[in-house]
C-alpha positions as CSV (number, residue, x, y, z in Angstrom):
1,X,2.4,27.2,-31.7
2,X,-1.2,26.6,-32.6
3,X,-4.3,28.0,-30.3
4,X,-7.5,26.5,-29.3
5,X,-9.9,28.8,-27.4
6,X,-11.3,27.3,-24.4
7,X,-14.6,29.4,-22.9
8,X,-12.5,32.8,-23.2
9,X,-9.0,32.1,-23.2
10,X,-6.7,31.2,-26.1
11,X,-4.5,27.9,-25.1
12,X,-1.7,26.9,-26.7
13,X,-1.3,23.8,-28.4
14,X,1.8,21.7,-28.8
15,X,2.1,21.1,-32.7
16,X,2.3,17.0,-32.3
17,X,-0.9,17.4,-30.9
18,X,-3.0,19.3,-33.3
19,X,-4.3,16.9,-36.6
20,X,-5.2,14.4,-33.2
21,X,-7.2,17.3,-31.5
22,X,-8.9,18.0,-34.8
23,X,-10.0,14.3,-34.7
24,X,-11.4,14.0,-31.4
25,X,-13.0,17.7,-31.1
26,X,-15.2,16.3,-33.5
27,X,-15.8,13.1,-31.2
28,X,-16.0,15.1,-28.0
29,X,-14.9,19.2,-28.5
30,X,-15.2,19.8,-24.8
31,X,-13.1,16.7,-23.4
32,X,-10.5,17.5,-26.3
33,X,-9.9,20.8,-25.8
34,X,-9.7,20.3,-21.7
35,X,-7.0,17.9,-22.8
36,X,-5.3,20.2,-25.7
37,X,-5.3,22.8,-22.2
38,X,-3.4,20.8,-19.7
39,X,-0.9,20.4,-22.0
40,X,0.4,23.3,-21.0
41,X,-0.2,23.1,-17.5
42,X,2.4,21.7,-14.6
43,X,1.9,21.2,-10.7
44,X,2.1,25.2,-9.3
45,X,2.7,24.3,-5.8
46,X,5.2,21.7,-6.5
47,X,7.2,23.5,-9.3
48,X,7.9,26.1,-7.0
49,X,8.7,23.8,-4.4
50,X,11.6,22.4,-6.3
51,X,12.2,26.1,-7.5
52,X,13.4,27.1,-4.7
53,X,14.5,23.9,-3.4
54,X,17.5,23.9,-6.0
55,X,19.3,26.9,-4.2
56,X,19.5,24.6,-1.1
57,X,22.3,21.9,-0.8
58,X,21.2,18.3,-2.0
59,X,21.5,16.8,1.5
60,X,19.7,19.9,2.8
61,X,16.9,19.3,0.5
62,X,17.0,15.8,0.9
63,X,16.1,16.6,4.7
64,X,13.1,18.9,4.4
65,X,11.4,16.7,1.8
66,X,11.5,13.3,4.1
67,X,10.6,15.9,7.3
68,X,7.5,16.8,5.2
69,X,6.3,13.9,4.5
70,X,7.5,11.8,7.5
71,X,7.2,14.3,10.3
72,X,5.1,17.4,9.2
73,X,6.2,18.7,12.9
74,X,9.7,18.7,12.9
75,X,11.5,21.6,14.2
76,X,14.0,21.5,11.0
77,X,10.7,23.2,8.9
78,X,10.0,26.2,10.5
79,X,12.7,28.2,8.6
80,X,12.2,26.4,5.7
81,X,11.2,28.0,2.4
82,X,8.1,29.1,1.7
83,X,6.8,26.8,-1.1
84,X,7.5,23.9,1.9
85,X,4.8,25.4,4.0
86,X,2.7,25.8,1.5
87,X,3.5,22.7,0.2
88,X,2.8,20.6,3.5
89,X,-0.6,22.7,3.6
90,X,-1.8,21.5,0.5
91,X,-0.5,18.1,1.5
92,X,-2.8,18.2,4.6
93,X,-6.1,18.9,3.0
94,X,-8.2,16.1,1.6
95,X,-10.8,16.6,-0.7
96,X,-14.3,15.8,0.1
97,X,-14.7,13.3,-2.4
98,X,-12.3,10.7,-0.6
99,X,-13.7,8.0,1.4
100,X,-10.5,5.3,2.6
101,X,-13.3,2.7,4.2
102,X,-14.3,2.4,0.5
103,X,-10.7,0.7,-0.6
104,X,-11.5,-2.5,1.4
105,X,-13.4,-4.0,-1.9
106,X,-10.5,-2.6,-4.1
107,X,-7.6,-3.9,-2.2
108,X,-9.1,-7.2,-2.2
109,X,-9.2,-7.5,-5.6
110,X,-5.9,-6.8,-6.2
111,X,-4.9,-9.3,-3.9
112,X,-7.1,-12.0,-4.5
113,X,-4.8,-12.9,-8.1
114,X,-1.7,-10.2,-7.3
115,X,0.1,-12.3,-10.1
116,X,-2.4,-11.5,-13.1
117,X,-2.6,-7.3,-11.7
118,X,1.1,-7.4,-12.1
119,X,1.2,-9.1,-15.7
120,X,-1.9,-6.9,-16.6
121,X,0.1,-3.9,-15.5
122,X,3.1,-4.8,-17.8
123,X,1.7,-6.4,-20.9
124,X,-1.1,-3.9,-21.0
125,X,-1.5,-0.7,-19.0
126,X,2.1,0.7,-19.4
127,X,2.6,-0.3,-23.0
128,X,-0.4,1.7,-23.7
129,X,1.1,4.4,-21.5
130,X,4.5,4.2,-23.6
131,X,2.0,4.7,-27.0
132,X,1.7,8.3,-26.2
133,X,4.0,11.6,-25.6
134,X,4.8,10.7,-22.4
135,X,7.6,8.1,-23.8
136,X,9.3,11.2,-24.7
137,X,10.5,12.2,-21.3
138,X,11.8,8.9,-20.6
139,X,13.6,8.2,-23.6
140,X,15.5,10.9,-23.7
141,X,16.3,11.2,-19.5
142,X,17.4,7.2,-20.1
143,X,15.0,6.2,-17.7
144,X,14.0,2.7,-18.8
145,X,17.6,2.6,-21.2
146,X,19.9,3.3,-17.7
147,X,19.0,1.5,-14.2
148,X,15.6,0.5,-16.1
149,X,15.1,-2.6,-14.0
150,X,15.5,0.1,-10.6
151,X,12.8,2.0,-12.2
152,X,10.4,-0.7,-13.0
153,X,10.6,-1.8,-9.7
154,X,9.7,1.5,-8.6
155,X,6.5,1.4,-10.5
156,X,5.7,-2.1,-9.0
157,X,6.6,-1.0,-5.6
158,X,4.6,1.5,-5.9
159,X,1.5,-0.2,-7.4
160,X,2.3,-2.6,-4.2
161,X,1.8,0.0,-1.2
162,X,-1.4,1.6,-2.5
163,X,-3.3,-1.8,-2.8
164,X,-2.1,-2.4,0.9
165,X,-4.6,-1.2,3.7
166,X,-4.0,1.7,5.5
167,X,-1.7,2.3,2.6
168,X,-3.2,5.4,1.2
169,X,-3.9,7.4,5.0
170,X,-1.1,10.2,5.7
171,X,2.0,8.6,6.0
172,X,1.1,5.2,4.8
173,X,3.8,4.1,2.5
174,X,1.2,4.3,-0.8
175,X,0.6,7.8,0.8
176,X,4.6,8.8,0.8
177,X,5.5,7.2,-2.6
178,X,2.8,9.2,-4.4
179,X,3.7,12.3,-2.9
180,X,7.6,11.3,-4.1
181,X,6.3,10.3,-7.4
182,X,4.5,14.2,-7.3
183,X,8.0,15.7,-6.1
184,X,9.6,14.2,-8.4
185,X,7.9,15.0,-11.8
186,X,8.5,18.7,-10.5
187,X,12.4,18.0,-10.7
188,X,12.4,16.6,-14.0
189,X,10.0,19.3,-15.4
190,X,12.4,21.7,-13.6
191,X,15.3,19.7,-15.6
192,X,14.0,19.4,-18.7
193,X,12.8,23.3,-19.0
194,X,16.1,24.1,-18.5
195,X,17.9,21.4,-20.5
196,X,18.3,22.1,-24.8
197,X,16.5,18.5,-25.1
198,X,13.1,19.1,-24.6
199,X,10.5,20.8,-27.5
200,X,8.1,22.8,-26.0
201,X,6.7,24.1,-28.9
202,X,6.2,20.0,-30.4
203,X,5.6,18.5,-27.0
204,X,3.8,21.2,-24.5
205,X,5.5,21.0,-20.8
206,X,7.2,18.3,-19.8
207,X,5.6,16.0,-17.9
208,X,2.1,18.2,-18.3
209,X,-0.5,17.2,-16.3
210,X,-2.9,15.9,-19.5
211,X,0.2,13.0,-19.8
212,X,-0.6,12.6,-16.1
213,X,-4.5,12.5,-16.2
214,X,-4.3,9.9,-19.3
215,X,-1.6,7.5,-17.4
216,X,-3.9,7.3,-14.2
217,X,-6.5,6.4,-16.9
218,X,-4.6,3.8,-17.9
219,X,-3.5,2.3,-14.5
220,X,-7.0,2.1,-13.3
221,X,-9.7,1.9,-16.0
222,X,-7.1,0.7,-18.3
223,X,-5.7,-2.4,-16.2
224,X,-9.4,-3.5,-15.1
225,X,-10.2,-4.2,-18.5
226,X,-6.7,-6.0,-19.0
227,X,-7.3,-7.6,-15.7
228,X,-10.8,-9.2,-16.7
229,X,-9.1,-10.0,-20.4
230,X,-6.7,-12.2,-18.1
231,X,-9.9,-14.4,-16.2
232,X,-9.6,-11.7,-13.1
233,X,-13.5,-12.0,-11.7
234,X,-14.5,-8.4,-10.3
235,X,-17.6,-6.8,-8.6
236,X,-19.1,-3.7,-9.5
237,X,-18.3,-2.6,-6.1
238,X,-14.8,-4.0,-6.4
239,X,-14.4,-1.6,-9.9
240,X,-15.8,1.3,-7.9
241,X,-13.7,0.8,-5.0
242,X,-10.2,-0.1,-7.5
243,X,-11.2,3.2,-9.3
244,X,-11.3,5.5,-5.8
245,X,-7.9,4.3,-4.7
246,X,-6.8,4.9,-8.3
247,X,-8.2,8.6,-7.9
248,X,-7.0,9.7,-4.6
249,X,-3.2,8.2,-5.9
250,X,-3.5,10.4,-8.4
251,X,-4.5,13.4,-6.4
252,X,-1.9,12.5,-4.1
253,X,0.4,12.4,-7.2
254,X,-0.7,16.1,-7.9
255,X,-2.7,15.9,-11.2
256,X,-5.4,18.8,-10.9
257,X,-9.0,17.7,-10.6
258,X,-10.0,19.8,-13.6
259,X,-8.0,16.2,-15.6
260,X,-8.8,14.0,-13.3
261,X,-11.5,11.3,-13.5
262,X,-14.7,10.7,-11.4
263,X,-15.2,7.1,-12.1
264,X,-14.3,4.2,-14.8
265,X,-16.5,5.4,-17.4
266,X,-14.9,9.4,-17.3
267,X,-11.5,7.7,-17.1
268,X,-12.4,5.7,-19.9
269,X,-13.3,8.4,-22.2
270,X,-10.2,10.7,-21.1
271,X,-8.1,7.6,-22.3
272,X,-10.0,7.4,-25.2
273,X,-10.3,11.2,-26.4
274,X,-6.5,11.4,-25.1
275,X,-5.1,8.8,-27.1
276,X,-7.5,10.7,-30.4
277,X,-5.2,13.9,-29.2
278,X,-1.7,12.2,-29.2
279,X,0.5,11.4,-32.6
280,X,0.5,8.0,-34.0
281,X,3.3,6.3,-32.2
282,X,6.3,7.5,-32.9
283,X,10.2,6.0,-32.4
284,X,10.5,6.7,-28.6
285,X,6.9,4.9,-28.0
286,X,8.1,1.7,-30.0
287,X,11.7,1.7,-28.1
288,X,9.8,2.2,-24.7
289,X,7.5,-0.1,-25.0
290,X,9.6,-2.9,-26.3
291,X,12.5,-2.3,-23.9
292,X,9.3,-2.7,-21.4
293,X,8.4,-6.4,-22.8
294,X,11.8,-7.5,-23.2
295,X,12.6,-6.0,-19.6
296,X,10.3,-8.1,-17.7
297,X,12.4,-11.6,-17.6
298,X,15.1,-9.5,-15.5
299,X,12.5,-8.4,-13.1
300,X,11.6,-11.9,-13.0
301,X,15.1,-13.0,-11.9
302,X,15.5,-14.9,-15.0
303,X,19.2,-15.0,-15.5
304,X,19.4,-17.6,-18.4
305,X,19.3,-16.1,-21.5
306,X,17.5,-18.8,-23.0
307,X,14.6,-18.7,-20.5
308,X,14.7,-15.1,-20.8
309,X,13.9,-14.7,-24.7
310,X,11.5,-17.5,-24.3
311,X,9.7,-15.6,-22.0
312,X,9.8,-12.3,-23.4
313,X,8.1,-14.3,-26.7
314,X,5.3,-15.6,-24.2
315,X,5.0,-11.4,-22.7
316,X,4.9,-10.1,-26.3
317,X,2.0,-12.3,-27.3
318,X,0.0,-11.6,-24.1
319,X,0.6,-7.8,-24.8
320,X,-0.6,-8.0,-28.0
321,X,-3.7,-9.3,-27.1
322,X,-4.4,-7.5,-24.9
323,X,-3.6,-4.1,-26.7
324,X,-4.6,-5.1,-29.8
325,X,-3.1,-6.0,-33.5
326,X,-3.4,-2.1,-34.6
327,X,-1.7,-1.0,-31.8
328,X,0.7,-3.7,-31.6
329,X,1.9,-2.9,-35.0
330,X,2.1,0.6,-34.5
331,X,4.5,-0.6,-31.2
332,X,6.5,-2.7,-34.2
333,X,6.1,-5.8,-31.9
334,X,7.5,-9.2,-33.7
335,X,4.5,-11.0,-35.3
336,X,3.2,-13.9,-33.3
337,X,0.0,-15.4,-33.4
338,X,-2.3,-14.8,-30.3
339,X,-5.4,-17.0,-30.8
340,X,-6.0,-18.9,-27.5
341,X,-3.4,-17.2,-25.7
342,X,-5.3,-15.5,-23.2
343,X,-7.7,-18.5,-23.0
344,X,-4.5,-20.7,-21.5
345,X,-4.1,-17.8,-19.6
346,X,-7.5,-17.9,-17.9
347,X,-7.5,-21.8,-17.8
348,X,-4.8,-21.5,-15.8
349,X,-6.3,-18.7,-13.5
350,X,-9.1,-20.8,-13.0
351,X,-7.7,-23.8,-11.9
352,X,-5.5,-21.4,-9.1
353,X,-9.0,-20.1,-8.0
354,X,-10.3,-23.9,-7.7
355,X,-7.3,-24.5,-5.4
356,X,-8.4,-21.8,-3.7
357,X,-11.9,-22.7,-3.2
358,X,-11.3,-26.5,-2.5
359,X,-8.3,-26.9,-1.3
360,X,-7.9,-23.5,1.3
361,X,-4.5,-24.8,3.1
362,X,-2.5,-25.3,-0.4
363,X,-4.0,-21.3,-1.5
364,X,-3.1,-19.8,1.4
365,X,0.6,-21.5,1.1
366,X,0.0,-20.2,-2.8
367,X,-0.9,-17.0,-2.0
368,X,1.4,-16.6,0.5
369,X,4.3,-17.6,-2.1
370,X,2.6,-15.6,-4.8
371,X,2.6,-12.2,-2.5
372,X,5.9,-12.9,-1.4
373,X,7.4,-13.2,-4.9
374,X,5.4,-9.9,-5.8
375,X,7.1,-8.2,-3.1
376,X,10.4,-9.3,-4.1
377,X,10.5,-8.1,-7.8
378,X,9.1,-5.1,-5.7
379,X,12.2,-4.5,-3.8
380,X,15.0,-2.4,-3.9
381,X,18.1,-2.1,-2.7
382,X,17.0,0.6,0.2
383,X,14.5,-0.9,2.7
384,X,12.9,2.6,3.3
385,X,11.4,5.2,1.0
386,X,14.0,8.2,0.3
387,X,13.4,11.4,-0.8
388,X,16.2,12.1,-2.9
389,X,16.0,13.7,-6.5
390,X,17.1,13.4,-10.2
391,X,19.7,16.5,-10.3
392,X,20.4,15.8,-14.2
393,X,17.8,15.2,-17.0
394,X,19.5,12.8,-17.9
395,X,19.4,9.6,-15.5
396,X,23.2,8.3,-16.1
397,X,24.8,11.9,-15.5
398,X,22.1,12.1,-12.2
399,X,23.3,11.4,-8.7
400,X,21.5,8.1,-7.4
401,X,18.1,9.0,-6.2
């Protein structure tokens, strides 16, 4: 495996990564390399949480994860294993940086057009997620391919409880399903590094934290500029607040601060010097993304198969507009035209804001029916948050979790 020295140290990077690093060292050698680095770097405290976690019985383990998260005090964690405590200590401490009476402008502009965050989210932000490595990992557990529609909903829910107030403070539900989210990415690391299916050598660690630092990229920076393509109105102040609830997610999700970004304009240029570093999509980026697209009439509800094509036609469009023809193309997306797509789009964003304006009973029986329907493609089966885990790499062979 190829080396890149870094201050002092020799790093290791993953061979599908090295004509891309050569590319953007020469754009930005510092960023690049930091990237190249975390390729080969995990979450320490939670690796060894599920570590050790794994000699334990499932229901046992099951137990000590929801007492951590739910009830840091319960009686059943003072014999458990070590990594817990440490775990729940590091779960407890809150960087300096985080300020939650920031969120208020963030949350609000999520809220004020829910709808378009949503179709921003899918169209734009995890298709150009999918355009990297980190398709790998779910192609080959079967993520998106078995129960995809369950996962999707996930992501959604998830997207949901962190744009809620209060959300994001210790035990909030934003709080607990990024700290899940962080659990479980040390599972499927765990399975993967012990499974025959995953290249380290081509691909660095599974699930490394430079995949993670580029995905919260893309869910923040990423999906405000998809968000504005769509006729979303923002505030500087609402960018800066979206961009802090973003951060602390992902610190809560366990990516290191040495790949994680300060503000849009760092996030922006880890997305861009990350996507430099990745291959050129390959075939588990073009199957992810475009089981993604044509996913999205089932989450819908859609049960006509008719209706369902013809609005997976109207997603793919939108996507490629937003992500661009190169990119697009790369993704093998069917051809379509896309002039004036997002201008209907925006038209008809407009004329919901003028409702709102003018007419304030009719928006707040829209908005009411527009953040109920969010939270009902949110749902799953489960009213509450469980802390079960993947105990296969790959998802059909897995217990439910």
């Amino acid at each position: 495996m190829p080396h890149v020295t870094i201050g002092r140290e020799r790093m290791q990077i993953p061979t599908d990564n090295v004509e891309g690093y050569e590319r953007a060292r020469v754009v930005d050698p510092e960023l690049a390399a930091n990237y190249v680095a975390h390729t080969q770097i995990g979450d320490p405290l939670a690796d060894t949480l599920v570590e050790q976690l794994a000699s334990l019985p499932r229901d046992e383990s099951t137990r000590l994860l929801e007492a951590v998260v739910d009830d840091p005090d319960a009686a059943v964690l003072r014999d458990a294993p070590p990594a817990l405590q440490d775990f729940l200590e590091d779960l407890e401490s809150v960087p300096d940086w985080v300020d939650i009476s920031e969120f208020g402008p963030g949350i609000r502009l999520f809220h004020r057009d829910s709808t378009t965050a949503m179709a921003a989210m899918v169209a734009g932000a995890l298709v150009e997620g999918f355009t990297t490595n980190i398709a790998k990992s779910f192609f080959i557990s079967g993520r998106l391919r078995d129960q995809g529609v369950r996962r999707l909903k996930q992501n959604n829910r998830h997207l949901v409880e962190i744009m809620i107030p209060g959300g994001l403070e210790p035990q909030g539900d934003g709080w607990k399903l990024s700290v899940r989210i962080r659990v479980v990415h040390a599972q499927i690391r765990r399975l993967f590094s012990n499974s025959g299916d995953w290249d380290r050598e081509a691909w660095g660690l599974p699930l490394h934290a430079a995949h993670l630092g580029f995905a919260i990229t893309v869910f923040s920076a990423r999906l405000l500029k998809h968000m504005a393509s769509l006729g979303v109105p923002m505030s500087e102040e609402e960018r800066t607040s979206f961009m802090a609830i973003w951060r602390l997610t992902g610190y809560l999700m366990g990516i290191p601060e040495t790949i994680l970004f300060r503000d849009e304009p760092e996030a922006l240029r880890i997305y861009r010097i990350g996507l430099m570093c990745e291959p050129t999509c390959q075939m588990e980026s073009i199957a992810m993304a475009n089981s993604l697209i044509n996913s999205s009439p089932v989450i819908a509800g859609i049960t006509d198969p008719a209706e369902r094509r013809k609005l997976a036609k109207y997603v793919f469009r939108v996507s490629r507009a937003l992500i661009g023809k190169q990119m697009a193309d790369d993704l093998m997306y069917p051809d379509a035209r896309t002039a004036g797509v997002l201008g209907s789009y925006r038209l008809e964003r407009r004329y919901h804001r003028f409702v709102n304006d003018r007419l304030p009973r009719l928006a707040r029986e829209t908005s009411f029916t527009a953040f109920n329907a969010l939270l009902d493609i949110s749902a799953l089966d489960e009213s509450r948050i469980t802390y079960k885990l993947p105990d296969h790499a790959f998802a059909e062979e897995s217990s439910p979790w």
